[in-house]
N, C-alpha and C positions, 0 to 999 in steps of 0.2 A: 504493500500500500504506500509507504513511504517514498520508495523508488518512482512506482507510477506519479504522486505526485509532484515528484522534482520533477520528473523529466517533461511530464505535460505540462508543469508551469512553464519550463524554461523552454520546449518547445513553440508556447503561445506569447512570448513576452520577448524570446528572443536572448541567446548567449551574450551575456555582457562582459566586453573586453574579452572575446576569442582566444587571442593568444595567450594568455596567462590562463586559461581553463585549461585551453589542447593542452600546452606544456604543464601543468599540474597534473592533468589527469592521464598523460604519456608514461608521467612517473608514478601514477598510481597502477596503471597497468605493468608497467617493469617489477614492479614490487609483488604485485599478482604474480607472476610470470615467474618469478625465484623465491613462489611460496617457499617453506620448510615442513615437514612435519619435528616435532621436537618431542623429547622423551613424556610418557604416557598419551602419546598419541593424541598430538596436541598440534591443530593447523595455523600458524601464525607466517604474517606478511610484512616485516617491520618496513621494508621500505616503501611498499605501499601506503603503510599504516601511517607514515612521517611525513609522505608526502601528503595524503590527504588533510591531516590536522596542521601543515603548515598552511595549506589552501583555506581553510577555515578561520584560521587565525589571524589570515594577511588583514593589513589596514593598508600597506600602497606599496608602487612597484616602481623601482625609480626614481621615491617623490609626490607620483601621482594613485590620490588616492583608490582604494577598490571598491567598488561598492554592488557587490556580487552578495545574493542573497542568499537564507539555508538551504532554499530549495533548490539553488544552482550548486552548491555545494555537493548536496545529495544526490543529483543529474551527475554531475562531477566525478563523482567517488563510482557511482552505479554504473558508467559508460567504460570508468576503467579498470574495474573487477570484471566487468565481461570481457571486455577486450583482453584481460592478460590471462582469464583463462581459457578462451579460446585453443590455444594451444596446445591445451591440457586434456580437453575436450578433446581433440583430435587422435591423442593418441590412447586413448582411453587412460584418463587420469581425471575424472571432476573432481571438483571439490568440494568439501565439505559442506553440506549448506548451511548448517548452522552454524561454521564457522564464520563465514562470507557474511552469511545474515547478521551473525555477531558484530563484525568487523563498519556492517552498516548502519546499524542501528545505532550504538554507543558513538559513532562517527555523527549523523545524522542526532544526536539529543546535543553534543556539544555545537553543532552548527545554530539548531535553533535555540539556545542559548546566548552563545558569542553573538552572531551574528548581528542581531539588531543593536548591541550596544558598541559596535564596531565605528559608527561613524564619531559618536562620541570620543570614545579612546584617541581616536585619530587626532581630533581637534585637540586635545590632551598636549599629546604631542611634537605642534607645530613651536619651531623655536627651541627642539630640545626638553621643553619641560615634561617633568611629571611622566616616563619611560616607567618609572618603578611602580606607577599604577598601572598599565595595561601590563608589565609583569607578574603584579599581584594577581590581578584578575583574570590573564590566563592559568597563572600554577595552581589558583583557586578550582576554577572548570575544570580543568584537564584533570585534577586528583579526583573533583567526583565521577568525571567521565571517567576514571581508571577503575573507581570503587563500582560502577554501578557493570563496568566490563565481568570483573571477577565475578562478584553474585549472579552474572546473568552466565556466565562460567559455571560456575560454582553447581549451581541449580542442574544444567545441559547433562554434566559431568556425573554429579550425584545422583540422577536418571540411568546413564548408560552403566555406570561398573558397580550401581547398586549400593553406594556408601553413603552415611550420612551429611549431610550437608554442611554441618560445623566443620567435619574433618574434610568436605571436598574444599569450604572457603579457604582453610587452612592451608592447603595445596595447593592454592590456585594464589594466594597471595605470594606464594615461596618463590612459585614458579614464572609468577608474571610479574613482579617486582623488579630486577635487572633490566630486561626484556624493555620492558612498559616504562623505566627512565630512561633509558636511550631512546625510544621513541619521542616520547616527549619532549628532553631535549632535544633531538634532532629537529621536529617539529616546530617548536617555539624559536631555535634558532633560524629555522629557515625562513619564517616568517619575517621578522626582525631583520635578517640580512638582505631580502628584498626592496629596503628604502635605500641601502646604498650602493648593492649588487647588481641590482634588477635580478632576471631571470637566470644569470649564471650564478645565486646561489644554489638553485635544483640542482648543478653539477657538484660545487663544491661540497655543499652540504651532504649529498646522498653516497658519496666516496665514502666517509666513516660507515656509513650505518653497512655500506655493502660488505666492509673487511669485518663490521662485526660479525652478518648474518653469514658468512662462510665461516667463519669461528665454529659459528652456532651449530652449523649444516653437517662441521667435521664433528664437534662432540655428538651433535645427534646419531652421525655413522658409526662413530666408534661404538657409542653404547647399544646400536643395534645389529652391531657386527659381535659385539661382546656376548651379548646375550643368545643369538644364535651359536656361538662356540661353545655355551654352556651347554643348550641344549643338544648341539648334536655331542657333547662330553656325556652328557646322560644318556645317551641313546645307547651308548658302547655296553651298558647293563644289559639290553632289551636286546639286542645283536648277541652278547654272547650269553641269551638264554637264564642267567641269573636272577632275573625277575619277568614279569610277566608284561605282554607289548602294552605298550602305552600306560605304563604306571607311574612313571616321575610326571608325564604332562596331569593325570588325574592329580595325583596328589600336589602340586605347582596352583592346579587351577580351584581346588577346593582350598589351599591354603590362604592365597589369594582373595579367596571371598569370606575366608573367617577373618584372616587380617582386616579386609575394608570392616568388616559387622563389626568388628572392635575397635576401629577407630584407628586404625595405624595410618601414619603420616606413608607421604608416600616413599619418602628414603628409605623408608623401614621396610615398604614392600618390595624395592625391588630388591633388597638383600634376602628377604624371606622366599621370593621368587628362583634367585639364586640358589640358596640355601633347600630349597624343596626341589628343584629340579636334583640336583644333585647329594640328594640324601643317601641313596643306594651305593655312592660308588664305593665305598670298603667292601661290598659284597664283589670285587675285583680279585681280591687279596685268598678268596675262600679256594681251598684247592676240589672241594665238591659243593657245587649249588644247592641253595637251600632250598626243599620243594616249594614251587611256584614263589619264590622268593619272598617268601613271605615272614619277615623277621618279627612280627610281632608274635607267633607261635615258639620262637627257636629261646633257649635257654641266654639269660640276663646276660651272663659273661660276653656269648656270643654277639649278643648284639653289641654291646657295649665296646667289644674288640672293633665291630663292623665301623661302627661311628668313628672309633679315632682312628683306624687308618683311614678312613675317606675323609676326616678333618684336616689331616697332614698330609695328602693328596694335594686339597686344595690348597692348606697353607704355603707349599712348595710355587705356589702361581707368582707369589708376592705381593698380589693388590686384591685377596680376598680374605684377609686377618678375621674379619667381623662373618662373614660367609661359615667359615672354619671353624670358627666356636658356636655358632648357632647349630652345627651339624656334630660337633661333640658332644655336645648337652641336650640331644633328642632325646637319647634311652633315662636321663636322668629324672626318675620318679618325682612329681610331682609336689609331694609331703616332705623332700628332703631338708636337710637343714640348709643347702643355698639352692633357692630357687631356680631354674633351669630362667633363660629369656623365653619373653611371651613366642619369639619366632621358635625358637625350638621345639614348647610345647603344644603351636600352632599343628608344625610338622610330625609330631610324637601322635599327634590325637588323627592327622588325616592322613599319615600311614597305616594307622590301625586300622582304618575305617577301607580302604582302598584294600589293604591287605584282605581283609573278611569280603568285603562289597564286589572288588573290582570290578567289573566292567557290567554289572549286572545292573538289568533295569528293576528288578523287583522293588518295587517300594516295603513290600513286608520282610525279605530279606533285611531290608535299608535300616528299618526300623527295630527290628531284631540288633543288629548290631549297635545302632544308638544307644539301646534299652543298655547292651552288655559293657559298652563304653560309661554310660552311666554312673553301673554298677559297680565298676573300677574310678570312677573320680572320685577325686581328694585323698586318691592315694598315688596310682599310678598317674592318670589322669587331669588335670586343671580340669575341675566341671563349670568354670565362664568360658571354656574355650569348647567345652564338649556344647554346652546348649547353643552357643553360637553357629558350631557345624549343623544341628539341628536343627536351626533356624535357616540357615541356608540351603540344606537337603529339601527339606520341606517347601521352602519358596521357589527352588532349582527342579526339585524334583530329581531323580535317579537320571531318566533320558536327557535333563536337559544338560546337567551337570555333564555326563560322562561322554 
């Protein structure tokens, strides 16, 4: 709705001052164009994103003031999200829409905000004076246009992986806070350099934000190249038979969903992620496989052997210390006098349950072993971690889960 109205305004009223749109919204399409995804699967466009909030922001170009209105703004932004992802479209790659719709809406509240009080600011301005008020009053906008980004994040997020909402804002502030000041700076700079730059601030300015967002592009490979090497390191169990196919991704993927039901930050899940993929691998070390590798039947010592060499496995990597102790402290009972980490008893509770369950849809099966996991917490078991998985089976269901 918003879109349609920009661009029917500004097709009826007519682009004002042309060339400072095209080239704004050239670069909001470039910015399209070298989206990111970034870790937890998160679609972000900073130089788009900079571009458009410096177009919002401008008071004049040259000198000569702008007086471009929200709904050209929104025409603006909306003409060059399509155009950059065109591309993307082509080769089979859309985008997200609720990211894109994100990206337009929180764009499109701070236009019709700023905007109208844009002519005034300007007058502010002439002779130098008073710069530290349209200062104030854009870092004023732009933090609630960043607060009201995250919650409408926040909410998207705590929808799709099923977590609660305190801990998705939590997330989503961690994650979008770096990110979301370099925008902003870039943005409010570029505006501001346009009275004495003109339009070759778009170049200057959008150099930084590109050398960040390749930064960005390589941690995001790295960490999505990382975690595939984990998982095909866990696969090496299910290749050589020691456990049964597809038991680290169950247990990964139900530990994952009692982590979020517990509120775990996101640093914390993708360690637990880690850490649950790779529970099994001391069952490497056994010179006869345990049937259907099911270590929650096999004797305390055994497993307990099993955990610390697959801890010193991975501690031999060097950048998974934390990983390594959460996969030492699985087998450690629940009642002991030092509490095992919630990730480990996370993994201790939905080994059990995968071990008994695996790949089965039976709900009364499912339930049968709840009951027996139950009947073992607050000894062996953490039972806020066992009614947690309960709460999840049950909302998940057996088939959807596995």
């Amino acid at each position: 709705m918003i879109t349609v109205a920009g661009v029917a305004h500004t097709a009826a009223v007519g682009l004002l001052d042309p060339e400072i749109a095209i080239a704004f919204g050239a670069l909001v399409a470039a910015g399209e164009l070298a989206r990111l995804t970034m870790p937890g699967n998160r679609e972000v466009a900073p130089i788009g994103a900079a571009a458009a909030l410096g177009y919002t922001l401008l008071l004049d170009v040259g000198g000569q003031p702008t007086g471009h209105s929200a709904l050209q703004v929104v025409a603006v932004m909306s003409a060059g999200m399509s155009v950059g992802a065109l591309p993307h479209l082509a080769v089979g790659r859309p985008p997200r829409l609720d990211a894109i719709a994100r990206r337009l809406l929180t764009g499109a509240l701070l236009a019709f905000a700023y905007r109208p009080l844009a002519p005034a600011l300007y007058d502010t301005t002439e002779g130098g004076r008073r710069w530290w008020l349209v200062l104030g009053v854009m870092a004023v906008l732009i933090t609630v246009m960043l607060a009201v980004d995250v919650v409408i994040a926040a909410v998207l997020r705590a929808e799709q992986v099923r977590t609660a909402l305190g801990v998705a804002v939590r997330d989503e502030v961690g994650m979008a806070a770096p990110l979301g000041a370099a925008v902003a700076a870039s943005g409010i700079l570029l505006a501001l350099a346009s009275h004495s730059m003109n339009l070759a601030a778009l170049l200057v300015f959008a150099a930084p934000l590109l050398v960040t967002q390749i930064a960005f592009r390589k941690y995001a490979g790295i960490r999505a190249t990382y975690l595939q090497t984990v998982r095909a390191l866990a696969r090496v169990t299910e290749v050589a038979g020691y456990v049964e196919p597809g038991h680290s991704r169950r247990v990964s993927r139900l530990s994952l969903a009692i982590g979020r039901e517990l509120g775990m930050a996101e640093p914390e899940l993708l360690e637990l992620e880690y850490a649950a993929f790779m529970h099994d691998i001391g069952q490497l070390s056994l010179r006869d496989p345990i049937p259907g590798g099911a270590t929650v039947l096999t004797e305390a010592e055994q497993a307990r052997s099993i955990a610390e060499l697959g801890a010193e496995v991975i501690r031999k990597t060097g950048v998974l210390g934390r990983v390594a102790e959460i996969v030492r402290r699985q087998v450690d009972p629940f009642s002991g006098p030092d509490m095992p980490p919630l990730a480990s008893r996370i993994i201790k509770a939905a080994n059990a349950y995968d071990d008994l369950v695996g790949g089965s849809t039976d709900r009364d099966r499912a339930a049968a072993t709840l009951e027996r996991l139950r009947l073992d917490g607050g000894d062996e078991y953490d039972p806020e971690v066992v009614r947690a998985m309960a709460r999840v089976v049950d909302r998940l269901g057996p088939l959807q889960h596995h």
